[in-house]
C-alpha positions in Angstrom: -47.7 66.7 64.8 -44.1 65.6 64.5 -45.2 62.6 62.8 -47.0 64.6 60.2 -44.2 66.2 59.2 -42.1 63.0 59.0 -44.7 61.6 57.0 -44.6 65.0 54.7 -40.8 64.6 54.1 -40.6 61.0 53.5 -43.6 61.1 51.1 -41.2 63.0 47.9 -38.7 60.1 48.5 -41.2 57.6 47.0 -42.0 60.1 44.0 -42.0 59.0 40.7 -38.1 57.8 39.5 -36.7 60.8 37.2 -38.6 60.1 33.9 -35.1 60.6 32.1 -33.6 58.0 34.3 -36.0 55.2 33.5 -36.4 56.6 29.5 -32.6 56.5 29.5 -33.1 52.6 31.2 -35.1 51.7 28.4 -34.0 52.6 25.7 -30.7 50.7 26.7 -33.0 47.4 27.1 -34.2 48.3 23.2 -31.4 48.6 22.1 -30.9 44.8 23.1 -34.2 43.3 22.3 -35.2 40.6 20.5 -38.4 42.1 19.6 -41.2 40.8 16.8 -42.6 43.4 14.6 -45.4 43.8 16.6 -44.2 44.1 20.2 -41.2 46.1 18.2 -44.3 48.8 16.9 -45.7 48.5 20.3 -42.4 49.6 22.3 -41.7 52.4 20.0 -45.3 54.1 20.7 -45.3 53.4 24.1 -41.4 55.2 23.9 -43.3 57.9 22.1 -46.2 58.5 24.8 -43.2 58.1 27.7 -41.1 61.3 25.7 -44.4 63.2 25.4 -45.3 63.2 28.9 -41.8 63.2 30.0 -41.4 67.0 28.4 -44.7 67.6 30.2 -43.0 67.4 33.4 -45.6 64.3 33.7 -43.0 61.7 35.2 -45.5 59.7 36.4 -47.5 58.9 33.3 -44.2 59.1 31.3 -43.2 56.1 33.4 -46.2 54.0 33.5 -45.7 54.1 29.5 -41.6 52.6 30.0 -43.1 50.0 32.5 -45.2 48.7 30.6 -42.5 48.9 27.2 -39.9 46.8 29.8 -42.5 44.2 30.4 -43.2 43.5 26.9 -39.4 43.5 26.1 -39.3 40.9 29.4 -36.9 43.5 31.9 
């Protein structure tokens, strides 16, 4: 039983990271991107899905969505 409980505090430590924390993250890697026009288009709708789901209280998506923007801009 103790361990349950242990298990049922630690498991929020390993949330999602504060969507505004990572959005905040990359927008600062944009910002110093060498990006083609493509990936460029790319990063700015996947910024676009991130914000939406961000104001949704959706942290999870909303960082999927700057993951994946950080791996095209190679961070």
């Amino acid at each position: 039983m103790i361990l349950v409980g242990l298990v049922a505090v630690s498991l929020p430590a390993r949330a999602a990271v504060p969507c505004e924390e990572m959005l905040k993250d990359m927008r600062a890697a944009k910002a110093t991107a060498t990006l083609n026009d493509a990936d460029k288009a790319k990063v700015d709708e996947l910024e676009a899905k991130a914000v939406e789901r961000c104001n949704a209280d959706d942290d999870a998506r909303s960082d999927a969505f700057l993951t994946e923007a950080m791996k095209i801009m190679g961070k």
